[in-house]
ROFIVEX-196508 format. One line per 10 residues: their letters; for each residue z, x, y of C-alpha. Coordinates in steps of 0.05 Angstrom, whole numbers, plus 5000, padded with zeros to 4 digits. Layout:
BEGIN
a> Z/X/Y; ...;
//
This chain:
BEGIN
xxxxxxxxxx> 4235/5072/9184; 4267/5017/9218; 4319/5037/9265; 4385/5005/9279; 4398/4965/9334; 4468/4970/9346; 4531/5025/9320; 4556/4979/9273; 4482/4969/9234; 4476/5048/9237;
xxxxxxxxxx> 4548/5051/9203; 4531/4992/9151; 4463/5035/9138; 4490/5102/9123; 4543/5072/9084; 4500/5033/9038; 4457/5092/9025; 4529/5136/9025; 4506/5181/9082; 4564/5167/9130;
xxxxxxxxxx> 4585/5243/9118; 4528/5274/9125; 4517/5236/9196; 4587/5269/9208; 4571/5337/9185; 4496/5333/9223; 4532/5318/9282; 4585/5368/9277; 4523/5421/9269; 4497/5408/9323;
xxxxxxxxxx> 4549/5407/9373; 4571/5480/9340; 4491/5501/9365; 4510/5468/9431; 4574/5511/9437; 4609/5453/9452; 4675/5452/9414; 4683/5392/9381; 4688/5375/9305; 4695/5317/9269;
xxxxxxxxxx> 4735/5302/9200; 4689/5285/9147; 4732/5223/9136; 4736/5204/9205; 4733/5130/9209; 4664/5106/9250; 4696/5067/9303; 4743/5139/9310; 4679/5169/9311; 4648/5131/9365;
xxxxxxxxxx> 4703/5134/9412; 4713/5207/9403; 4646/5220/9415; 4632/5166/9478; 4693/5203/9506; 4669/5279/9501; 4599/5254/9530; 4626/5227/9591; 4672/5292/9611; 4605/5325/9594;
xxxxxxxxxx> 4566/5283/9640; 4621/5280/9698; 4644/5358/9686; 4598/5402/9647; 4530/5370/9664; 4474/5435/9642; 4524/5428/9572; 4511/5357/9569; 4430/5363/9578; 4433/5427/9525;
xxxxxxxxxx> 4467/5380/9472; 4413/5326/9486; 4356/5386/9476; 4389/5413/9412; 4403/5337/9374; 4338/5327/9409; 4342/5251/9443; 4276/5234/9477; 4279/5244/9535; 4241/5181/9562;
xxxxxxxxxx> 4299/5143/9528; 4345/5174/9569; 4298/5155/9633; 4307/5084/9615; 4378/5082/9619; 4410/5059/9687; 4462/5115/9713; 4493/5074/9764; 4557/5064/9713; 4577/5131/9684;
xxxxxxxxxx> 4612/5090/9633; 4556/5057/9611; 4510/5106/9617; 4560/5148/9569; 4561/5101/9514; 4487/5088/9509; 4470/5162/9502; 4531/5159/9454; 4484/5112/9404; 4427/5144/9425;
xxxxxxxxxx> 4457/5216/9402; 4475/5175/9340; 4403/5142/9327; 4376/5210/9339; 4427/5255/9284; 4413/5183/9232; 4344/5195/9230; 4355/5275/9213; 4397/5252/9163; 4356/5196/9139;
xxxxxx> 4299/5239/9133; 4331/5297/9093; 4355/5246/9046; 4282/5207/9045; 4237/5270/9032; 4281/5319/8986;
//
């Protein structure tokens, strides 16, 4: 599996295999196991998506930090991935756990839809 390098090839993926929604639904899953209370439309639009989700990752970061590392354990993100990333810039460091929560919940999805 070749992973995407960017949001916008992840989108274009799941789209052209029509698993955009159940990206949406995988993700809304698994922030109702991390008791975090956030769920997203089915239709949500991806660039709706992306901001919505950039924005509750950085009030988790700056507010609600053990919340923020239980979400990465349940969508499961490696964790040397998120040892890479520089956390000088909250900001920054927001949005590239953002795609990296998305990479993550795309493979689950990719998988399901690959071997059943």
């Amino acid at each position: 599996m070749q992973l995407p390098a960017t949001f916008e090839e992840l989108i274009d993926e799941a789209n052209k295999l029509e698993l955009y929604s159940k990206l949406v639904k995988q993700l809304n899953k698994d922030f109702l196991f991390a008791n975090i209370d956030l769920d997203f439309d089915e239709a949500i639009l991806p660039t709706s998506l992306k901001l919505l989700l950039h924005e509750t990752v950085y009030k988790l970061i700056q507010e609600k930090f053990a919340e923020y590392l239980n979400l990465l354990y349940i969508i499961d993100v490696p964790e040397h991935k998120i040892k890479q990333l520089n956390g000088d810039d909250t900001l920054k460091l927001s949005e590239e756990v953002t795609f990296l929560i998305l990479l993550r919940e795309w493979q689950k999805v990719w998988f399901k839809h690959k071997y059943s």
